[in-house]
N, C-alpha and C positions, 0 to 999 in steps of 0.2 A: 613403174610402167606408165606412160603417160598415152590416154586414148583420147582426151579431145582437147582440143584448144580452141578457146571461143577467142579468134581473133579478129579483131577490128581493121588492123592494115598490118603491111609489112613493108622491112624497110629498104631506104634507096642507098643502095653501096652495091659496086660493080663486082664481080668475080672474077679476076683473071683465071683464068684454068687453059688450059693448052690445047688451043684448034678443034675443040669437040662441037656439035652442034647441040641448042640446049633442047633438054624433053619437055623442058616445062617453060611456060614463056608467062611471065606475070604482065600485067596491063600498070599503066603509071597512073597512081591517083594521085589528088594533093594530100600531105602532109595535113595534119592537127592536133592540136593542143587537150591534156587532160590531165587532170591533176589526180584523177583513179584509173589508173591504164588498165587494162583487162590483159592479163599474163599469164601463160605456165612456165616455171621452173625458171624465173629470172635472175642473171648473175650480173656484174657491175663492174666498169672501168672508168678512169676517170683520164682523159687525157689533158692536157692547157686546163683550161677553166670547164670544159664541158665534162659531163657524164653520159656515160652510154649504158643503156640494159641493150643484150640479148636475151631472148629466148625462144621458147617454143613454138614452131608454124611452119609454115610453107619458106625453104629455104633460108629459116631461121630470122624470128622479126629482130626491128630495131626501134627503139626509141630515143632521142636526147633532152640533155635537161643543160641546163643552166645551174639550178637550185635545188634539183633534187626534191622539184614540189610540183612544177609544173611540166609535162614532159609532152614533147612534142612527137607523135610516134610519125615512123616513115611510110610511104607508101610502095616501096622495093622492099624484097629478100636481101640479106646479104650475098646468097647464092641464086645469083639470075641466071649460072648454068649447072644443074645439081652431075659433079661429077659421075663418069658411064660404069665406072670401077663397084658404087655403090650398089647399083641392080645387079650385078655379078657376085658382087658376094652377098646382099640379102635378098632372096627373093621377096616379090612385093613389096619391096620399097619403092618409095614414086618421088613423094618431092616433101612428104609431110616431115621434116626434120627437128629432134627433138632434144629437151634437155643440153645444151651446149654451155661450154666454161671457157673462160678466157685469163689469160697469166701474161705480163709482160716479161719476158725473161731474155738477157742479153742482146737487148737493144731490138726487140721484135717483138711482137704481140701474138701471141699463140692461142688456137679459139677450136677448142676439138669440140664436138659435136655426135649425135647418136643416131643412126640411121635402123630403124626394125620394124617390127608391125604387131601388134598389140596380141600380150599373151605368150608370144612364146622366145624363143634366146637364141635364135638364128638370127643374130645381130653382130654390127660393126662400129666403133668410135672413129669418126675422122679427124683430119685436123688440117687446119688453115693458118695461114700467116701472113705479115703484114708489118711491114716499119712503122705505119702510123694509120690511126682509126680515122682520120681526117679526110686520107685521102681517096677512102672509100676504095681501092684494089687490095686482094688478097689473093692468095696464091694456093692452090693445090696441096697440098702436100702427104696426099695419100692417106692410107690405113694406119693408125695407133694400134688396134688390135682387134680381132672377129673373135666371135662364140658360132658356135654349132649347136644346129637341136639337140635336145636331148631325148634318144628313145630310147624305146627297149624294144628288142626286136627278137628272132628268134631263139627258141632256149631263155630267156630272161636275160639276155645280155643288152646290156647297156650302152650306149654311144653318145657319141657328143661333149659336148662341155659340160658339167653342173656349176656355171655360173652365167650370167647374162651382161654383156660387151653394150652396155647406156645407163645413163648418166657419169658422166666424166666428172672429174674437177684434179686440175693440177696442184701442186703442193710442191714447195722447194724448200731443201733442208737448211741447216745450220751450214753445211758444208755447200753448197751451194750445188748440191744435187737434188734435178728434178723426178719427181713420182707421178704416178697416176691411181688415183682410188675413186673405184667406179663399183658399179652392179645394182639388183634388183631381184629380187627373191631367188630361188636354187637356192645355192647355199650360201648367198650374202653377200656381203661387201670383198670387193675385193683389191688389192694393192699392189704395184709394181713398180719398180725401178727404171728412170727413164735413162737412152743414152742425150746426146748433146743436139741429137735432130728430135727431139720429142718422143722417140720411139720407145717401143717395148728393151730393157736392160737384163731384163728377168723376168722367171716365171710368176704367174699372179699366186700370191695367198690370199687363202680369206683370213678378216682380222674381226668381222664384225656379223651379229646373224638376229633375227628377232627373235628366238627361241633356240633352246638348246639343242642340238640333233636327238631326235625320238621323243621330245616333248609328246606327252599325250594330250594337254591340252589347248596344245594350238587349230585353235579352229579354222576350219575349213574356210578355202580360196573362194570368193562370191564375183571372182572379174574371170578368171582362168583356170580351167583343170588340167595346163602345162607348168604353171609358176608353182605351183607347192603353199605349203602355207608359212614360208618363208617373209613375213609380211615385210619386207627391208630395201630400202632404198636410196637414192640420192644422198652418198655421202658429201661433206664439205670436210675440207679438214683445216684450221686455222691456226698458228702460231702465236701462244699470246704466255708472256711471262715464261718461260722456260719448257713449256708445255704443248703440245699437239693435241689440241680439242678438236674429237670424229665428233660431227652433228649426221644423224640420220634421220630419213622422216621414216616412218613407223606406220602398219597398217594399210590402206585404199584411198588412194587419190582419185580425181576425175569422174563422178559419180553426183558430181552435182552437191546439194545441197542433201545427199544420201553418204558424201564422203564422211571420212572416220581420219584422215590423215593426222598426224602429230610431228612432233618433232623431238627428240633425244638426244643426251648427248652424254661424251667419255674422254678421258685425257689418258697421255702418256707424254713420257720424256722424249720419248722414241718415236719418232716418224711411223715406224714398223708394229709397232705397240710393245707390250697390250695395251688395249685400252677399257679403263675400268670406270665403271661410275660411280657416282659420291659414296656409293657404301661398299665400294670394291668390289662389285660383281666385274666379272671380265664378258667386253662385247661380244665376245665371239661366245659366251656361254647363254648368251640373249637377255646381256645386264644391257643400264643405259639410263642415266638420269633423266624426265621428263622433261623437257624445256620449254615447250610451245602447244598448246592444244585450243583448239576451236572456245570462245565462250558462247558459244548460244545465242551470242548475244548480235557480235555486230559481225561473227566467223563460225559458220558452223564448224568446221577444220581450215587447218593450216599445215601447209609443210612445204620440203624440195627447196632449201635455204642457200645462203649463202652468206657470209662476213667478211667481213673489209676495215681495215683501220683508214680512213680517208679524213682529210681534215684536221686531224688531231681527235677523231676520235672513232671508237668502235662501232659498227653497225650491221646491223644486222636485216635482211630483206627475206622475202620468201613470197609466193602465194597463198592468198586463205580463199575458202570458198563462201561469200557474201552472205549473211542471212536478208538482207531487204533488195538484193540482186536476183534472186530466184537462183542460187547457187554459183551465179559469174567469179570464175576467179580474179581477182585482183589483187595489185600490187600491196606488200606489208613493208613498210621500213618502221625499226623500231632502233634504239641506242642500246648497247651493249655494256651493263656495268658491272664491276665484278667482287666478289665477297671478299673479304679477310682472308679466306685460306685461297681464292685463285678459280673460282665457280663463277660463271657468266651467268646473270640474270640481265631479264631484260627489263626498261624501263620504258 
């Protein structure tokens, strides 16, 4: 669940979207240069010679790089008109748009996106498109998938979804079929089958949960007493060596230098799983190899990742929460190396 993003600017790239007039009207600032961007939940493209992050803010920031050191953020959204579809189907969505992922796949760039409001899973993933990140226009392209509240209403009956529709991230198999694994506490991670316009193929399962169902001691939600104590979030899922490694962050994000976020991870052969960590727990039984934790030192926490083979080689990005920033998230890139038996450590 992501509740604040300390953004600095957001970026210049237009929206096509079809004759709507926009709710939200951003002011043009200039453009600058920083070589600690201040981020939530950033993911990474690489188009010609440049890089792109999006992430989390107001119609989804932008940054570019050259070098991948020095990154120049934008002063526009991507979305300078936040489609009308999105208020319709979440209430109290306005224009803060969160957690988004991007995949090039058959000659388009695909970049879904999470529209909610902090806490509860009356949420929506959208998705945009585009020939080229260059040329700054992207196109509409509707709904990926809604969640509904979840209540209980009278008699003890139940309604809604038990899973929550933000944090996306696309994945495309061996066979060159795309998925979508998304979610955020309820009951966890969850996975689907895309057809060939990005859309929903199949019903979601969950593959992944930070505790077992009826765990007794999973302790208590300190952000929401709608999410459960489901602490699980932001899947990535990455292809490397014959394998599907789920990264999840683990725990409370966005709490400042009060956050506890981590990051975990699980492999399978199967896109679909299961996915077990290094000592064969399975994710969905709330296993998960540790992989990333705050040190105290220069990160109180970290997590909400992302991997990419770029350049010839693996890397890995995410936000950590600052300890001599006063808790500011910022940018993490680190290299990806891996063990003898097929285990990603980071270097």
């Amino acid at each position: 669940m992501k509740k604040i993003l300390i953004t600095t600017a957001v970026m210049a790239v237009t929206l096509n979207i079809s004759a709507q007039e926009p709710r939200h009207q951003w002011h043009q600032r200039e453009p600058f240069q920083t070589d600690a961007p201040m981020v939530h939940d950033p993911v990474m493209a690489k188009e010609g010679d440049t890089y792109y992050i999006y992430a989390t803010g107001n119609g989804i920031q932008q940054m570019t790089s050259k070098d991948r050191h020095t990154w120049t953020v934008m002063p526009q959204p991507v979305m300078t008109v936040i489609p009308g579809w999105t208020a319709d189907s979440v209430p109290g969505f306005r224009s803060h748009v969160w957690a988004p992922d991007i995949i090039r796949w058959h000659g388009r760039w695909w970049l879904a996106y999470s529209c909610s409001t902090f806490g509860k899973n009356g949420s929506a993933i959208g998705l945009l498109s585009s020939r080229s990140l260059a040329a700054n226009l992207w196109k509409d392209e509707g709904c990926i998938v809604c969640s509904h509240d979840r209540k209980t209403g009278g008699q003890g009956r139940t309604t809604g979804d038990n899973w929550n529709a933000i944090d996306p991230n696309f994945v495309v198999d061996e066979t060159d079929t795309p998925w979508l694994v998304w979610g955020s506490f309820w009951d966890g991670i969850q996975l689907a089958r895309l057809d060939t316009t990005m859309h929903l193929a199949s019903a979601p399962v969950t593959i992944a949960r930070r505790y077992s169902p009826g765990d007794a001691n999973a302790p208590e939600n300190p952000t929401s007493r709608f999410a459960g104590r489901n602490a699980i979030e932001a899947p990535f899922i990455f292809h490397h060596g014959g394998y599907y490694y789920l990264f999840v962050s683990w725990d409370y994000c966005c709490r400042g230098a009060k956050s506890n976020y981590r990051v975990a991870v699980g492999r399978s052969k199967h896109v679909g799983g299961p996915y077990l960590d290094r000592s064969g727990k399975d994710m969905l039984l709330g296993g998960g190899t540790l992989f990333l934790e705050g040190d105290k030192k220069e990160w109180e926490a970290a997590g909400h990742c992302a991997a990419y083979t770029l350049d010839g080689e693996d890397i890995f990005i995410c936000h950590g929460y600052s300890t001599t920033r006063n808790g500011a998230a910022i940018l993490i890139q680190r290299t990806i190396n891996w063990t003898a038996d097929g285990w990603p450590e980071l270097r």
